[in-house]
N, C-alpha and C positions, 0 to 999 in steps of 0.2 A: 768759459767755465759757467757751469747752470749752476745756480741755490735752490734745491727745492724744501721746501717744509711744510709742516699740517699743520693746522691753528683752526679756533673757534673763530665766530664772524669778528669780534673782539679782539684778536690778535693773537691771542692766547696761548702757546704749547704746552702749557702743562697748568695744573691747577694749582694754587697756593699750597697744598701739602707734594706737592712733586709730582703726581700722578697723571699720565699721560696716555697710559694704555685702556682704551683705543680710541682717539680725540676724530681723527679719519676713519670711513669706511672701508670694508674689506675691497670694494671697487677700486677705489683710492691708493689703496696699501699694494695690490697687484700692479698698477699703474707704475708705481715705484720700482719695480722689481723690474720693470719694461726700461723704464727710465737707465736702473745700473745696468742690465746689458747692454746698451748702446752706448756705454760709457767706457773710455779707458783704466778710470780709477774712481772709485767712489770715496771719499774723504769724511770723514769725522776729527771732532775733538775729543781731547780727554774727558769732561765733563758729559758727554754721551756715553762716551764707550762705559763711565765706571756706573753711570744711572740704569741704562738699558739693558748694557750687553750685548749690543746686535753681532750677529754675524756679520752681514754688510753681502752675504752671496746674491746673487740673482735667482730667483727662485720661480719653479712653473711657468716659464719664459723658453720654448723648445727651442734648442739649438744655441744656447747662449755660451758665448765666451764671457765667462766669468772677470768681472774688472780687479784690479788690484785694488787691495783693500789697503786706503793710508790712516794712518790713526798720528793726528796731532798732540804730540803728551809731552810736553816743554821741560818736566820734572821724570817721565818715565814713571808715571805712576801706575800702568795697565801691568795686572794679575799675569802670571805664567800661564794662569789658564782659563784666560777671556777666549771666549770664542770666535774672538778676529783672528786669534792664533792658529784655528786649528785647518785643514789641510782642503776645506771645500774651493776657495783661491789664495792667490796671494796677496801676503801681506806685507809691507812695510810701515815701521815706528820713526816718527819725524820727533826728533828731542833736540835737547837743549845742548849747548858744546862742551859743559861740562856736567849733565847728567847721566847719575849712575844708571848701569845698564846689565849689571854685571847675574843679573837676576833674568836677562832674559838670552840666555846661552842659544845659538841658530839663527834667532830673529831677523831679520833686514835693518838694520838699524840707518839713516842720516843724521847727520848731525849738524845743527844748523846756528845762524846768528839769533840772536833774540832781535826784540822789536817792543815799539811802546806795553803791547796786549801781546805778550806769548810769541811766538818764530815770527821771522821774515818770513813774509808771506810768498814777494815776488822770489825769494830765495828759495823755496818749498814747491814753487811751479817751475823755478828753472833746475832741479834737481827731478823734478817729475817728465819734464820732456827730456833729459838726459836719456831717462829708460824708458821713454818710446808713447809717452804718455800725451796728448795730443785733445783727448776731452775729458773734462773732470765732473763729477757730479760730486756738488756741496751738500751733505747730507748733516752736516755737523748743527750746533746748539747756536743761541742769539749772539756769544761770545763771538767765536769762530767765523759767524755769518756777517759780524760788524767789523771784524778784522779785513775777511776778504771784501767786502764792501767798501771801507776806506782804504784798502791797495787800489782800490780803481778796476778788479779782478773777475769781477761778477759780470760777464756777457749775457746771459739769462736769467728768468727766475719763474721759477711754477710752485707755485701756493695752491694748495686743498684747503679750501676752505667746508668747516663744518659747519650744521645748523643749529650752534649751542653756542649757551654764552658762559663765558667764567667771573668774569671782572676783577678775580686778579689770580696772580701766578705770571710769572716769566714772560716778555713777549717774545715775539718771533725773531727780531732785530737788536740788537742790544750796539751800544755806541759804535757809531761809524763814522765818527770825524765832523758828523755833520750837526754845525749849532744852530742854523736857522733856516726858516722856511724858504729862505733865497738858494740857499744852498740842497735844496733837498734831489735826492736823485731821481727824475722825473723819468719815467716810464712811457713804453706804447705797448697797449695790450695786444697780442696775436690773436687769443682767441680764451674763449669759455666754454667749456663746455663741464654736463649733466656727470657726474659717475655715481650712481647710485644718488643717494641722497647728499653728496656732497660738490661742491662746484671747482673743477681747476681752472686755476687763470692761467696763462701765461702770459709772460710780458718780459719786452727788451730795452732795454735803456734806450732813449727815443735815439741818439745819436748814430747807432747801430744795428737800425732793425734790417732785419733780414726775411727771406718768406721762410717759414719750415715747413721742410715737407712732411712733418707728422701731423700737420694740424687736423682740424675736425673733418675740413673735407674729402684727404685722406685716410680716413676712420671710420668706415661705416658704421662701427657698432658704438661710438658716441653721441649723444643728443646733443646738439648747438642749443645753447640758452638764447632764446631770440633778444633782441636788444632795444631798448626803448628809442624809438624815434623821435 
């Protein structure tokens, strides 16, 4: 499962009054869109879904099989007519076992256990490989992103980093189980590279790095950040 997210060099995804649009560049936001088509399912929270509204499709990406679109919403709070609803892929709503639902007649609904923050997490990926689902892209909020984080759940992660600062508003991470610096989840970077004005990292928890074949050097049209010796 990848997490990816866009933040300021600060950490930041959105600014102290909420505002978010557009913390990344359009380079950035394309890259995204590359991202969910290589994906089985792209995954959000409710607290995304009701701030943004994304659609979540794969977009200007030729040839893309569109990923299922899962929307985490523990209470079933998502509109009849979000536009995760509407018909560019599929979607399914992951709720709570005993949330009303009665409001969204067709829907794909699960239904799932709760958990200290919102669903079973490992319960919400073994319901997603039941239906064929095999790579997940984490698109969801710092809640969402500390949830699957403290599952142990997060195999990747690629961060857009922008060249602005906030100093305050929401960070990218929000609790993950982890209280002290002994405990923190130590990363190996794969690679950096240039997209417009902003930098992606990518990085896998050191225990599991793997080579990927999308890196910069199969990319010719990325510029590798050279690295300090």
């Amino acid at each position: 499962m990848r997490w990816k997210y866009a933040a300021t060099l600060d950490g930041r995804i959105a600014a102290a009054d909420g505002s978010s649009r557009w913390i990344s560049s359009p380079q950035s936001r394309q890259d995204v869109h590359r991202l969910r088509a290589e994906a089985d399912a792209v995954v959000v929270g409710s607290g995304t879904l009701l701030a943004d509204d994304p659609q979540l499709a794969a977009r200007g990406v030729d040839g893309a099989i569109q990923p299922l679109r899962v929307v985490v919403d523990t209470r079933a709070r998502i509109a009849p007519g979000a536009r995760v609803l509407d018909d560019a892929a599929p979607t399914l709503i992951a709720v709570g076992e005993d949330a009303d639902t009665a409001h969204l007649p067709g829907v794909d609904i699960v239904r799932l256990p709760a958990a200290e923050h919102g669903l079973d997490i490992t319960a919400l990926l073994a319901a997603l490989h039941t239906r064929g689902v095999r790579s997940v892209l984490l698109e969801g909020g710092p809640t969402l992103a500390g949830a699957f984080v403290a599952a142990g759940a997060v195999d990747a992660v690629t961060g857009y980093l922008a060249p602005a600062l906030l100093g305050a508003g929401p960070a990218a991470l929000a609790d993950a189980g982890i209280s002290t610096i002994a405990r923190a989840l130590r990363l190996d970077v794969t690679d950096v590279v240039r997209l417009g004005p902003d930098l992606r990292v990518r990085a896998v928890p050191a225990a599991v790095r793997t080579t990927d074949p999308t890196d910069a050097a199969a990319d010719p049209t990325l510029t590798t950040v050279p690295q300090e010796s």
